[in-house]
N, CA, C and O atoms as a GROMACS GRO file, in nm:
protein
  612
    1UNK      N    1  13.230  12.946  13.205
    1UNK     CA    2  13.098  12.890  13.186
    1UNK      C    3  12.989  12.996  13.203
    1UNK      O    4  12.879  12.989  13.148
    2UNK      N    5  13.028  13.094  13.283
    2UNK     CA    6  12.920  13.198  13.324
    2UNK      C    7  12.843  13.280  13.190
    2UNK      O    8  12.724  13.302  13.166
    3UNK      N    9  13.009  13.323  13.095
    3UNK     CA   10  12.989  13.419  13.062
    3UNK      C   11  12.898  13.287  12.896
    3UNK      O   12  12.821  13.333  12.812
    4UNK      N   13  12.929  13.184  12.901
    4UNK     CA   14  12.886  13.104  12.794
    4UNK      C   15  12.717  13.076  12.785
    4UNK      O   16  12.648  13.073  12.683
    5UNK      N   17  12.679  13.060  12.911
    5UNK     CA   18  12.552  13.062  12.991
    5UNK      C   19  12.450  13.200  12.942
    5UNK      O   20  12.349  13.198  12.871
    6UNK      N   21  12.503  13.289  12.993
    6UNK     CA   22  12.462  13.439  12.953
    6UNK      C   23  12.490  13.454  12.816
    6UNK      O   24  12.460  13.569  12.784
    7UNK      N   25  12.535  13.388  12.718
    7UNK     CA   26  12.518  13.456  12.563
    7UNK      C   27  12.389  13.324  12.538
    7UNK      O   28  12.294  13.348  12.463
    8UNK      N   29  12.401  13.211  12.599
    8UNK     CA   30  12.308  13.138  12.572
    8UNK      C   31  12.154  13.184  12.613
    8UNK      O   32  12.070  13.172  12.524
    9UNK      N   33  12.110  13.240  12.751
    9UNK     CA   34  12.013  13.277  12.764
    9UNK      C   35  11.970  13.427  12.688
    9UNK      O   36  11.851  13.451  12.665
   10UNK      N   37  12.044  13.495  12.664
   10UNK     CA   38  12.035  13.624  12.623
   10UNK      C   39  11.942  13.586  12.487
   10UNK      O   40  11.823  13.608  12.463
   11UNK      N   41  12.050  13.519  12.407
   11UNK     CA   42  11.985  13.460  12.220
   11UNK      C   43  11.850  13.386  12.267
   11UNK      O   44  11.769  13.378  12.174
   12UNK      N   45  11.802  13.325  12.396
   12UNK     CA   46  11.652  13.311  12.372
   12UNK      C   47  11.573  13.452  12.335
   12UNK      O   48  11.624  13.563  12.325
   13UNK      N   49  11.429  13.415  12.315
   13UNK     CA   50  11.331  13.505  12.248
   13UNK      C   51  11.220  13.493  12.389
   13UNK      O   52  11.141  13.399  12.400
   14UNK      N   53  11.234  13.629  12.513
   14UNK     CA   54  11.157  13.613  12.616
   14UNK      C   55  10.997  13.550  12.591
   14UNK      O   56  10.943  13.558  12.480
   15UNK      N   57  10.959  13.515  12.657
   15UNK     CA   58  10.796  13.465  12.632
   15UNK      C   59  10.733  13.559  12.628
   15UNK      O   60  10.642  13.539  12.548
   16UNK      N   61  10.725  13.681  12.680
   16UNK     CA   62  10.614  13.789  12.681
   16UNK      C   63  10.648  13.881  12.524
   16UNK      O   64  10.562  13.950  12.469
   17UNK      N   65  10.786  13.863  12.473
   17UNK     CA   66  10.770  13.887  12.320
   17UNK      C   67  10.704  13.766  12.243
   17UNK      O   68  10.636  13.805  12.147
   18UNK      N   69  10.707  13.621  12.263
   18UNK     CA   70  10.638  13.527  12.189
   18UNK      C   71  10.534  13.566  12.214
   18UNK      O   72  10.486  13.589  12.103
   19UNK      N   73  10.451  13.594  12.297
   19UNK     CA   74  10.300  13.586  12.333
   19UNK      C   75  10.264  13.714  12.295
   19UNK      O   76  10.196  13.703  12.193
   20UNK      N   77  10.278  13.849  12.332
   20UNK     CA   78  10.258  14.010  12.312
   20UNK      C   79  10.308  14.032  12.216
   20UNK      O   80  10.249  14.137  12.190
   21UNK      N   81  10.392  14.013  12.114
   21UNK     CA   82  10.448  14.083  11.992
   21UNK      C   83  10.549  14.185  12.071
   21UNK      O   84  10.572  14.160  12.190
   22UNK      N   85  10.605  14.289  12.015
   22UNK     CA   86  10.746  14.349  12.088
   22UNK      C   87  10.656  14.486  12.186
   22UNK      O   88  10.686  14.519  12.300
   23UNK      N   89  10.559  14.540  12.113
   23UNK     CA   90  10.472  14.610  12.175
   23UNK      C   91  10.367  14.600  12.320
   23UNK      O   92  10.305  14.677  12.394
   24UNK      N   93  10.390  14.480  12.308
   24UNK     CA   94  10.293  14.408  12.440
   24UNK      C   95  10.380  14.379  12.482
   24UNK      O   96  10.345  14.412  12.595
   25UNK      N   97  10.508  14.330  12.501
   25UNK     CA   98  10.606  14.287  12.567
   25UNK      C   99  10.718  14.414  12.657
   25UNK      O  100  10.794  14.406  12.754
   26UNK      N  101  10.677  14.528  12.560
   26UNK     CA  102  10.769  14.660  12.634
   26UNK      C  103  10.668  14.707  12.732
   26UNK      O  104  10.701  14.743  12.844
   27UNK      N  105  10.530  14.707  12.685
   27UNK     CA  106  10.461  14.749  12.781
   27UNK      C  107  10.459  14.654  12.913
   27UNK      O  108  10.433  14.708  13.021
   28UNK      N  109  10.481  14.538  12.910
   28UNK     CA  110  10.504  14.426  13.008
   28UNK      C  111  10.606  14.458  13.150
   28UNK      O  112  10.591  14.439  13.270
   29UNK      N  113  10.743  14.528  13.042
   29UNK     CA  114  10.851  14.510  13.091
   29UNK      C  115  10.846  14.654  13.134
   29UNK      O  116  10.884  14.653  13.251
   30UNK      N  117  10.816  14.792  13.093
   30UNK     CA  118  10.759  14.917  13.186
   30UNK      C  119  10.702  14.886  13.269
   30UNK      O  120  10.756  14.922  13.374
   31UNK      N  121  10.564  14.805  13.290
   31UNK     CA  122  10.530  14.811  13.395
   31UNK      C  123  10.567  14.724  13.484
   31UNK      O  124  10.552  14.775  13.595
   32UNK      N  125  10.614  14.601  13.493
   32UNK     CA  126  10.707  14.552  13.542
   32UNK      C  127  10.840  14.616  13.623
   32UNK      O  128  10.842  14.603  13.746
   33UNK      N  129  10.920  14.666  13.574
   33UNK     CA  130  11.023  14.793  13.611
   33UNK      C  131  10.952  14.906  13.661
   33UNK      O  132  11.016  14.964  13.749
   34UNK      N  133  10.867  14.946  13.642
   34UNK     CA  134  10.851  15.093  13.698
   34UNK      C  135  10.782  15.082  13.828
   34UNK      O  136  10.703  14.991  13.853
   35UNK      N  137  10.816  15.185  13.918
   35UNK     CA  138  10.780  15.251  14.069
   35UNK      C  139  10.756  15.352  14.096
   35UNK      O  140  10.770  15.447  14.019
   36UNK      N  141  10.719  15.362  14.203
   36UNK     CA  142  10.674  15.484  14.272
   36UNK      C  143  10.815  15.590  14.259
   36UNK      O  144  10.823  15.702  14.209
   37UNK      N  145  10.921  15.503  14.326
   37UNK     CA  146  11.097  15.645  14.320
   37UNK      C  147  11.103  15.648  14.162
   37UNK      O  148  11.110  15.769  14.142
   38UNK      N  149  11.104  15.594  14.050
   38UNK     CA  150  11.123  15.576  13.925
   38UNK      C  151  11.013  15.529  13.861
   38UNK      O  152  10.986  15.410  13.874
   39UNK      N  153  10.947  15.594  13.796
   39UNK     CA  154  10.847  15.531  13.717
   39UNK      C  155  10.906  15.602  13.568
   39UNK      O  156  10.972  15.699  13.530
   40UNK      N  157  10.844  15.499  13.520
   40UNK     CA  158  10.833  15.475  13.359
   40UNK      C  159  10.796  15.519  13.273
   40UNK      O  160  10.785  15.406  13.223
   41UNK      N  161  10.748  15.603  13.170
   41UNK     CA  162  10.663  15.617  13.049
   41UNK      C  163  10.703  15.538  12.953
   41UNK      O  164  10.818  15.498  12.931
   42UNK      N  165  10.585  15.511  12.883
   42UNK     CA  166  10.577  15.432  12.757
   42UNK      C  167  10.520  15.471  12.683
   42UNK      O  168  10.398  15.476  12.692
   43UNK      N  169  10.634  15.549  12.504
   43UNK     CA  170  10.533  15.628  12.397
   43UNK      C  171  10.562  15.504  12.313
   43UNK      O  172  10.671  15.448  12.298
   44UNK      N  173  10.440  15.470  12.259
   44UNK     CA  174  10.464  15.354  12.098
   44UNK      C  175  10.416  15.413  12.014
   44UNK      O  176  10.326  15.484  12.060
   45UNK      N  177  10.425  15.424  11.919
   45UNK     CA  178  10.363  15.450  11.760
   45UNK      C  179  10.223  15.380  11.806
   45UNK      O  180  10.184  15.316  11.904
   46UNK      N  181  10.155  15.436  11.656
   46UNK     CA  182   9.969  15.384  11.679
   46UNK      C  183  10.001  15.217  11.622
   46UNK      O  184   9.946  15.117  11.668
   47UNK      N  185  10.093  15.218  11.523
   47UNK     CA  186  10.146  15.095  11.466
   47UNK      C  187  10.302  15.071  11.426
   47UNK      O  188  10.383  15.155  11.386
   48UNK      N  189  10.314  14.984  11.440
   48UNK     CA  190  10.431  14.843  11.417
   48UNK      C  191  10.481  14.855  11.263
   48UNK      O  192  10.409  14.931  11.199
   49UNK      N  193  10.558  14.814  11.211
   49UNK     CA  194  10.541  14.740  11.098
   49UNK      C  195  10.604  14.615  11.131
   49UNK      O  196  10.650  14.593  11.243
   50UNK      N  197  10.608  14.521  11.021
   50UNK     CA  198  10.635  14.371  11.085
   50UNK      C  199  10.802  14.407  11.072
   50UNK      O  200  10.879  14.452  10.988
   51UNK      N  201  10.804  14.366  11.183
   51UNK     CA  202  10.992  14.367  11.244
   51UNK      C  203  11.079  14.167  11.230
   51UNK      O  204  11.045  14.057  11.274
   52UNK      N  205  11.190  14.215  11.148
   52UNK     CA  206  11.243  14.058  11.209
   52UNK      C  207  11.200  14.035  11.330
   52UNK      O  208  11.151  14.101  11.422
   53UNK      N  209  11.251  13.842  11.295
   53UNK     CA  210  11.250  13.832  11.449
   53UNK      C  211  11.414  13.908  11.550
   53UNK      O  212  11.416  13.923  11.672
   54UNK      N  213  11.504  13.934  11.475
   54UNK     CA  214  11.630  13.963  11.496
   54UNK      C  215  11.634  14.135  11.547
   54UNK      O  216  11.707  14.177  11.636
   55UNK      N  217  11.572  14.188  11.494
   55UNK     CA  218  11.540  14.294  11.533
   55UNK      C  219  11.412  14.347  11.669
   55UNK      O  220  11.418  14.431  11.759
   56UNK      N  221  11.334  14.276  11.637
   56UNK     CA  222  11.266  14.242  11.781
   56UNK      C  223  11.334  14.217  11.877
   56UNK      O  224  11.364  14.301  11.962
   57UNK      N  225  11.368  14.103  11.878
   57UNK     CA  226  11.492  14.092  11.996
   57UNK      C  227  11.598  14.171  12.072
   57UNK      O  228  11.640  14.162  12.187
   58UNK      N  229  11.624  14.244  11.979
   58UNK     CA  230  11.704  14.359  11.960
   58UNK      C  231  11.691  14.493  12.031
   58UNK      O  232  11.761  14.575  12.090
   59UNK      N  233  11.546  14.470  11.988
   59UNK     CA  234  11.492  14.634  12.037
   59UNK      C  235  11.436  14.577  12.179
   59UNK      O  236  11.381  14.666  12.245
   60UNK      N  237  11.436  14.458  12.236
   60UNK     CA  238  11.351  14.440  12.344
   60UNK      C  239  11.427  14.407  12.450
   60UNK      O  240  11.385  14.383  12.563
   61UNK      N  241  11.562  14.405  12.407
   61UNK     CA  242  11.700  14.305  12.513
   61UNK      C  243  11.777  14.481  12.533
   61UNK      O  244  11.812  14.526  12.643
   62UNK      N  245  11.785  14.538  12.435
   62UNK     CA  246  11.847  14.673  12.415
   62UNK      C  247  11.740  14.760  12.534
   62UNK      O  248  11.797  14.793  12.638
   63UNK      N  249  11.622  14.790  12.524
   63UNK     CA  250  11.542  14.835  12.633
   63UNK      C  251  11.527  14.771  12.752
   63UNK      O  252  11.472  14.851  12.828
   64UNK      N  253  11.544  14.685  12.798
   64UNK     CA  254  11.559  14.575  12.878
   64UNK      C  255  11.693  14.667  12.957
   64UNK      O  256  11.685  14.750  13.048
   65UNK      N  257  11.796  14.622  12.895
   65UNK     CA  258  11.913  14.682  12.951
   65UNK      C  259  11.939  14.830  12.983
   65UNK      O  260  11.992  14.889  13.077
   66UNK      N  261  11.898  14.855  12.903
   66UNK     CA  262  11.865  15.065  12.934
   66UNK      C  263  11.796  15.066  13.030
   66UNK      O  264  11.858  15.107  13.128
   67UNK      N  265  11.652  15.030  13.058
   67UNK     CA  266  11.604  15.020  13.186
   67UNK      C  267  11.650  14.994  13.311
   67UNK      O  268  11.592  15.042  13.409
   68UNK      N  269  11.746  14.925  13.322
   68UNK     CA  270  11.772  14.812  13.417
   68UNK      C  271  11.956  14.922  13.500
   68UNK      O  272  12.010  14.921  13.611
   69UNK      N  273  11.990  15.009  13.348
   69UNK     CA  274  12.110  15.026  13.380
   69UNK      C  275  12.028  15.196  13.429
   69UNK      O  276  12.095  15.282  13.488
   70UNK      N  277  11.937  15.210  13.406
   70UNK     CA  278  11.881  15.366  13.472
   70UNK      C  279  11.810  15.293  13.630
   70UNK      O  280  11.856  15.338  13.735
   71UNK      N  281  11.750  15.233  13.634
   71UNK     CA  282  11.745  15.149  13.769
   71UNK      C  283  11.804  15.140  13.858
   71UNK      O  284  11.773  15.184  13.968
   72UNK      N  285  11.944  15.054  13.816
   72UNK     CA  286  12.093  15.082  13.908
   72UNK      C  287  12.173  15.128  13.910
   72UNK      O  288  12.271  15.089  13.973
   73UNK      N  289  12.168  15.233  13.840
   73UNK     CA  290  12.303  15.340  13.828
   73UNK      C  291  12.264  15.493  13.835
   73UNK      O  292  12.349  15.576  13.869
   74UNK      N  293  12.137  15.528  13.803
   74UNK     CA  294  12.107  15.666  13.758
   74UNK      C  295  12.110  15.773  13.846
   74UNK      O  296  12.161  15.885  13.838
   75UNK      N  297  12.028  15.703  13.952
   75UNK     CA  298  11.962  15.794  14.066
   75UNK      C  299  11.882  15.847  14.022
   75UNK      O  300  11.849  15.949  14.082
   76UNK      N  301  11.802  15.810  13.887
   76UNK     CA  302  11.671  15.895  13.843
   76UNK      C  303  11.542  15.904  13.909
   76UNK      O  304  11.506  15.814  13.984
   77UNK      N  305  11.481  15.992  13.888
   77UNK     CA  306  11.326  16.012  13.907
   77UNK      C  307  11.243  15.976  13.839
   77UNK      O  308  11.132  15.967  13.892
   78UNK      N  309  11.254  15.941  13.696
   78UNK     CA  310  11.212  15.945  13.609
   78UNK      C  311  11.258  15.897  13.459
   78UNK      O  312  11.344  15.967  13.406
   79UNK      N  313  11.205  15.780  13.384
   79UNK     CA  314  11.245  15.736  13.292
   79UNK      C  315  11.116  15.708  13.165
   79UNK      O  316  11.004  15.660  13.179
   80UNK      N  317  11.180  15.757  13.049
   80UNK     CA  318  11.083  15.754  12.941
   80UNK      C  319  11.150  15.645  12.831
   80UNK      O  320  11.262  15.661  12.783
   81UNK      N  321  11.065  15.536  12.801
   81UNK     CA  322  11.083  15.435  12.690
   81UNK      C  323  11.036  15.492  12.575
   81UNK      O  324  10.927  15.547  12.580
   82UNK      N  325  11.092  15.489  12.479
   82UNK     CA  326  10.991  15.572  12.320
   82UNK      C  327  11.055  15.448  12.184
   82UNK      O  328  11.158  15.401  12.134
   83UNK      N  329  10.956  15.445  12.180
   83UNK     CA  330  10.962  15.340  12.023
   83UNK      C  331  10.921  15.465  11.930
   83UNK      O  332  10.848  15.557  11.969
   84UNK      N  333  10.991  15.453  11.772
   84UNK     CA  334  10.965  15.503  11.691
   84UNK      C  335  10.942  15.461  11.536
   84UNK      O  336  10.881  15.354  11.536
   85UNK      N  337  10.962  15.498  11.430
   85UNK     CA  338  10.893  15.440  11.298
   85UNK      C  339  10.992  15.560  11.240
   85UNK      O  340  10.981  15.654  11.318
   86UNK      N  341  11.070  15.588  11.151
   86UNK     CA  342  11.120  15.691  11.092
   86UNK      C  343  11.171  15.576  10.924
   86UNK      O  344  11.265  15.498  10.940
   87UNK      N  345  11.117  15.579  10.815
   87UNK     CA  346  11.178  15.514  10.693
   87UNK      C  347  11.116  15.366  10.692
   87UNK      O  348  11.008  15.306  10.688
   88UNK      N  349  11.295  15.338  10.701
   88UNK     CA  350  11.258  15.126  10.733
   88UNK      C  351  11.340  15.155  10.842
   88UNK      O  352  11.456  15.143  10.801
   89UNK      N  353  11.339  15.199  11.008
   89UNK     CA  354  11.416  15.242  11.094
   89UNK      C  355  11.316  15.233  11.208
   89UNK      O  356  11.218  15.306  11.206
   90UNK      N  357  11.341  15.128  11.328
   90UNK     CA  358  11.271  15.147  11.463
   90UNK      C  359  11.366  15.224  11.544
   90UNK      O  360  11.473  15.170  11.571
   91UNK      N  361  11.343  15.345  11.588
   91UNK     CA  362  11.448  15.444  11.681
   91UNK      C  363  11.393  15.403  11.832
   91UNK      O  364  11.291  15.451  11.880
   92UNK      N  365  11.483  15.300  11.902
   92UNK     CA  366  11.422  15.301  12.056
   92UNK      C  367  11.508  15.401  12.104
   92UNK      O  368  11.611  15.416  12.037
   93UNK      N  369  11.492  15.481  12.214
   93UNK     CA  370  11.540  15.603  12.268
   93UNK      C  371  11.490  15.558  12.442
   93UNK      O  372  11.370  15.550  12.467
   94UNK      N  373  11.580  15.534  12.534
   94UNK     CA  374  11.523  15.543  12.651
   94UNK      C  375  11.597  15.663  12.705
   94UNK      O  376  11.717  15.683  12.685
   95UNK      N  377  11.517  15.741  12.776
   95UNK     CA  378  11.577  15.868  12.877
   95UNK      C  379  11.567  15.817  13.024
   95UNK      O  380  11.494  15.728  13.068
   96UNK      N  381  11.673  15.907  13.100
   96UNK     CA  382  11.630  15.914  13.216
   96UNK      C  383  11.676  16.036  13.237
   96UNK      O  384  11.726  16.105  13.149
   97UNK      N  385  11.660  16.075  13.378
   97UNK     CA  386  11.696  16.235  13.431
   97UNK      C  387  11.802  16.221  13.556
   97UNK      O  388  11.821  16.309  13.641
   98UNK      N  389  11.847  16.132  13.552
   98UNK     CA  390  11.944  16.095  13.668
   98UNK      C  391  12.093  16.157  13.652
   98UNK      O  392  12.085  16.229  13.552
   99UNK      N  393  12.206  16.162  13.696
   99UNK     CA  394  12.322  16.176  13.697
   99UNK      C  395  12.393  16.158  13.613
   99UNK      O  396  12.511  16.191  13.624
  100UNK      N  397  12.334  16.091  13.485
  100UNK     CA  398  12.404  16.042  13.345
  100UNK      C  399  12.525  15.951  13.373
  100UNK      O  400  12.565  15.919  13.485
  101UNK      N  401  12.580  15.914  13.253
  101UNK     CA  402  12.667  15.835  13.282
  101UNK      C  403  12.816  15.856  13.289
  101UNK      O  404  12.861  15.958  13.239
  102UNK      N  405  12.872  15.798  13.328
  102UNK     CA  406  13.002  15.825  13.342
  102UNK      C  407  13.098  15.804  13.228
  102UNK      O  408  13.080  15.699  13.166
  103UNK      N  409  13.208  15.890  13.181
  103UNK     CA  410  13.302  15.887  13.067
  103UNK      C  411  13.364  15.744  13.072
  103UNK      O  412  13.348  15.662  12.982
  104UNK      N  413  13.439  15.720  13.191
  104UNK     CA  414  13.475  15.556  13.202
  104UNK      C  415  13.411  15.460  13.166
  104UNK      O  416  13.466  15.371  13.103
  105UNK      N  417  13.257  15.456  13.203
  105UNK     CA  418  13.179  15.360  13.220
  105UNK      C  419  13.160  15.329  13.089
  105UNK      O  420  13.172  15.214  13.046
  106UNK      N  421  13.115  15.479  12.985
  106UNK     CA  422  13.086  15.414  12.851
  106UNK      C  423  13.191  15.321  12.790
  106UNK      O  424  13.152  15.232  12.715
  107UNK      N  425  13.299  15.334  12.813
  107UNK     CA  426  13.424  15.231  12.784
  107UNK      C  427  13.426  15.078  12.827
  107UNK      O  428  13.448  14.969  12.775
  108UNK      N  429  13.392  15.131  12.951
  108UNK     CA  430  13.390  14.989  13.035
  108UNK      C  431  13.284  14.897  13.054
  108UNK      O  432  13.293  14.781  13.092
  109UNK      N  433  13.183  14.962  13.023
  109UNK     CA  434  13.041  14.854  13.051
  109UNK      C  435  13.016  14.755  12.988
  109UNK      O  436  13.040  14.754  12.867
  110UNK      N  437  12.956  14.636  13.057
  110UNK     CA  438  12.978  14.522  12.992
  110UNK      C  439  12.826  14.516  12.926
  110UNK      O  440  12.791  14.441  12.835
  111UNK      N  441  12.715  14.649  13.020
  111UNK     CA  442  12.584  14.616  12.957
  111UNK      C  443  12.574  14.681  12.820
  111UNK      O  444  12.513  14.632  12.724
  112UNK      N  445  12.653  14.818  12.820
  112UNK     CA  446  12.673  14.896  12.744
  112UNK      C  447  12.736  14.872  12.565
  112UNK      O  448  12.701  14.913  12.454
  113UNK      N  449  12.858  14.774  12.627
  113UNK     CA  450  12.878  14.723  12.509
  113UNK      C  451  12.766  14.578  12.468
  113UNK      O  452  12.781  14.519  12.361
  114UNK      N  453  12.677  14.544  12.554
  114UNK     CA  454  12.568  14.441  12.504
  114UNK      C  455  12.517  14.512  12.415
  114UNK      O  456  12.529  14.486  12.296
  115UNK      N  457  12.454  14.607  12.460
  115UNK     CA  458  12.348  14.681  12.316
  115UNK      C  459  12.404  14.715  12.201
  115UNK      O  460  12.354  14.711  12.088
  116UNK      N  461  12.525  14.752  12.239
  116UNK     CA  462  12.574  14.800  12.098
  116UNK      C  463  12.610  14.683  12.029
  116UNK      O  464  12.567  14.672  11.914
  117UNK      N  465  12.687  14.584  12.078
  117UNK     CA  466  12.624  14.467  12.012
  117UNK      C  467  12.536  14.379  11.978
  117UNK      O  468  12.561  14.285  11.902
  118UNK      N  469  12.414  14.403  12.038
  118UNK     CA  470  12.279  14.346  11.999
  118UNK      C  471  12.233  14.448  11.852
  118UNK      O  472  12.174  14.402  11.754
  119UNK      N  473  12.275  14.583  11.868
  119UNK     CA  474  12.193  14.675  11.789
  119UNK      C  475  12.349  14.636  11.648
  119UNK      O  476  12.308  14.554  11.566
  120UNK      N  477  12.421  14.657  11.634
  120UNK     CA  478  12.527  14.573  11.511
  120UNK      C  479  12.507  14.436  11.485
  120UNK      O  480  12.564  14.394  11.384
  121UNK      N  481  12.414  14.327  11.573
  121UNK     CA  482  12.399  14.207  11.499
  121UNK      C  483  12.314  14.221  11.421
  121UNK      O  484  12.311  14.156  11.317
  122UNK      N  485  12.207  14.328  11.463
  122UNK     CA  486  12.032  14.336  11.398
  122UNK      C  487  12.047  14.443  11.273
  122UNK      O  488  11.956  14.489  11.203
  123UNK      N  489  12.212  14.473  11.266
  123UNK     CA  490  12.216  14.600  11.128
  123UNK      C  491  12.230  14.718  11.194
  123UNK      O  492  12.281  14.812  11.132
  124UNK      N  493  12.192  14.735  11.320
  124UNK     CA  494  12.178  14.918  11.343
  124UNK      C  495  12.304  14.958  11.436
  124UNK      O  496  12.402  14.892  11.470
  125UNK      N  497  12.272  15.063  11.458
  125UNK     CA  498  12.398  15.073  11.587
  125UNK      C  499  12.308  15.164  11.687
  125UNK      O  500  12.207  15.222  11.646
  126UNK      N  501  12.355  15.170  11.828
  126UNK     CA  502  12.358  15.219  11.952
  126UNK      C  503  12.439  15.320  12.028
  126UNK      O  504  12.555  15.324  12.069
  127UNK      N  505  12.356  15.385  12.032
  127UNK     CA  506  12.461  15.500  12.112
  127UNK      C  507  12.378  15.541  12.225
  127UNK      O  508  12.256  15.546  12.238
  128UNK      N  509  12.523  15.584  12.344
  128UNK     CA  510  12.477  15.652  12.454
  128UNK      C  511  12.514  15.776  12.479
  128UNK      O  512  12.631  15.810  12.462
  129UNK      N  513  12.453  15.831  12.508
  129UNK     CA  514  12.492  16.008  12.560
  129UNK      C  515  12.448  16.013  12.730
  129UNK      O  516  12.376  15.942  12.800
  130UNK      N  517  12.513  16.108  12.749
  130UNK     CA  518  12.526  16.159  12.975
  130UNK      C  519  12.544  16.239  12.979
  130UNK      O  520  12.629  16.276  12.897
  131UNK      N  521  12.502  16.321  13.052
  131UNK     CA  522  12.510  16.434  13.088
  131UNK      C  523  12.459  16.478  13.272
  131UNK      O  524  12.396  16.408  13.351
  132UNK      N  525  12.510  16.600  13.288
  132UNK     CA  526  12.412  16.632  13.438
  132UNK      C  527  12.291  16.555  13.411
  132UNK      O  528  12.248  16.466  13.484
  133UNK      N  529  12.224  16.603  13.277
  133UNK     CA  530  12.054  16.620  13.280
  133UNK      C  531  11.997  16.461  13.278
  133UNK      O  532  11.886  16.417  13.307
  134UNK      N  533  12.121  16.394  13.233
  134UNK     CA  534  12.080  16.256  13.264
  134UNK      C  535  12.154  16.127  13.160
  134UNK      O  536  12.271  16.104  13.132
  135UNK      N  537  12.024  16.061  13.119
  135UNK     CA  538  12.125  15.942  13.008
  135UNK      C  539  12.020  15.925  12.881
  135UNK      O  540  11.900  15.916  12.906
  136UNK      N  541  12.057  15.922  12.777
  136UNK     CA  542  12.030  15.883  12.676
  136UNK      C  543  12.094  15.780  12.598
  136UNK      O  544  12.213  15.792  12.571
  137UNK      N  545  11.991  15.629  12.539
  137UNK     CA  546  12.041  15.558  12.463
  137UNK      C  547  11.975  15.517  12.371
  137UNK      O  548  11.872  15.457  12.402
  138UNK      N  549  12.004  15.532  12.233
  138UNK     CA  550  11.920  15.545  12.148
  138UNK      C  551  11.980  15.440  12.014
  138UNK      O  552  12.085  15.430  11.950
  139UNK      N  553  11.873  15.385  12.017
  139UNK     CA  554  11.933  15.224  11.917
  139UNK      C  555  11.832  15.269  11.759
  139UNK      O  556  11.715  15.305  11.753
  140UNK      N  557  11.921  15.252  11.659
  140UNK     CA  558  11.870  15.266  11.534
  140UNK      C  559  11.873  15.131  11.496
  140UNK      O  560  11.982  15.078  11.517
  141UNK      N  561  11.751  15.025  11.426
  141UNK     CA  562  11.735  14.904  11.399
  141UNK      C  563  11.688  14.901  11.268
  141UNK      O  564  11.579  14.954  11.245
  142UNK      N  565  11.741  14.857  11.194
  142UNK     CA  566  11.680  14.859  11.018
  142UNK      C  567  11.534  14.743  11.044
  142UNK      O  568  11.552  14.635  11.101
  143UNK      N  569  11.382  14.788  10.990
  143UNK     CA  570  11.289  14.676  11.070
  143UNK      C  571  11.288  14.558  10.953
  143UNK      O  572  11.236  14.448  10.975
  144UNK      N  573  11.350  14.591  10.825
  144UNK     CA  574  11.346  14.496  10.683
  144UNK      C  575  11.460  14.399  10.716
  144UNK      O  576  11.480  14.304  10.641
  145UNK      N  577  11.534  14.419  10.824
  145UNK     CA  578  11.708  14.297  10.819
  145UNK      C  579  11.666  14.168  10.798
  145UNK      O  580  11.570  14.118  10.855
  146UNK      N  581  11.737  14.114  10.716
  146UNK     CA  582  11.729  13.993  10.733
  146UNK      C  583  11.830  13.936  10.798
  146UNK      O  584  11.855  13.817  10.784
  147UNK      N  585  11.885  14.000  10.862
  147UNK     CA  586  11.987  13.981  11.015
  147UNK      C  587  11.919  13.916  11.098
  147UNK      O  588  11.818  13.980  11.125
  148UNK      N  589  11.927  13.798  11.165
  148UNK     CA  590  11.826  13.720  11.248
  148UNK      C  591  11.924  13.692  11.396
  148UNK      O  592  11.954  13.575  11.420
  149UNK      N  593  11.951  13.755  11.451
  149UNK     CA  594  12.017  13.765  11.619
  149UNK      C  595  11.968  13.608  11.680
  149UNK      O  596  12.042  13.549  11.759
  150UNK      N  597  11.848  13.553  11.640
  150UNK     CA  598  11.759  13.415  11.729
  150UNK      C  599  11.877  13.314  11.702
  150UNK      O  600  11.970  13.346  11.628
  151UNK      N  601  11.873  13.227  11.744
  151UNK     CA  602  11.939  13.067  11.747
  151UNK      C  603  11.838  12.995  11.721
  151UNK      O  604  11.724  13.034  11.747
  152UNK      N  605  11.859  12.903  11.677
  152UNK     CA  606  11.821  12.756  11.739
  152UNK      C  607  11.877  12.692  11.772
  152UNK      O  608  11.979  12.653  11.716
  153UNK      N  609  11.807  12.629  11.943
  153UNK     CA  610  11.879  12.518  12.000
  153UNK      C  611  11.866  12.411  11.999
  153UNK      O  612  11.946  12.339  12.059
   0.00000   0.00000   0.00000
């Protein structure tokens, strides 16, 4: 039931993306997450183009989780969110400078394989890189899909 629960809340669409658009909603969720031991940057483009709703979701559950997994796992100092615009392509890229991740973990993670399946429902794919210097995960999202990740309940 747990794990039925969690695909159910996940496919909602958070309120601070209904209300902020995906741009007001990352900035929500940086400052929200970020601290004094770990703080945040947030680079956005000057503009958007209009994104599914499937891809929104996408890019906002995918940063969501990158955040959250540099939070409790990194030991970072420091974490940078970056939205991008490249074609018909939103590149989210979160860094951190922490301990990077572990060879096992990319196998084993259950958050890890979320994004990459959030970023293959929305058309794109996800990848992570680790190193000493830290973690990189960087989600390519087509912003034209007509791939729609939302439900209705």
């Amino acid at each position: 039931m747990g794990t039925e629960m969690r695909r159910i809340t996940d496919d909602l669409r958070p309120p601070a993306l209904e209300r902020l658009g995906l741009a007001g909603a990352l900035a929500e969720l940086v400052d929200r997450l970020s601290n004094p031991a770990l703080p945040v940057e947030l680079l956005l483009p000057d503009r958007l183009p209009a994104l599914s709703p499937g891809t929104e979701l996408a890019t906002y559950r995918i940063a969501a989780e990158a955040l959250a997994n540099a939070i409790r796992h990194s030991a970072a100092t420091r974490a940078t969110l970056r939205l991008a615009v490249a074609g018909n392509t939103v590149i989210l890229t979160v860094t951190d400078d922490g301990r990077g991740i572990r060879p096992r973990a990319q196998r084993n993670g259950l958050g890890l394989r979320s994004m990459a399946d959030r970023a293959a429902d929305a058309g794109g794919v996800c990848e992570v890189r680790g190193g000493r210097g830290g973690t990189t995960v960087t989600a390519r999202l087509p912003y034209g899909s007509q791939v729609d990740t939302t439900r209705a309940s």
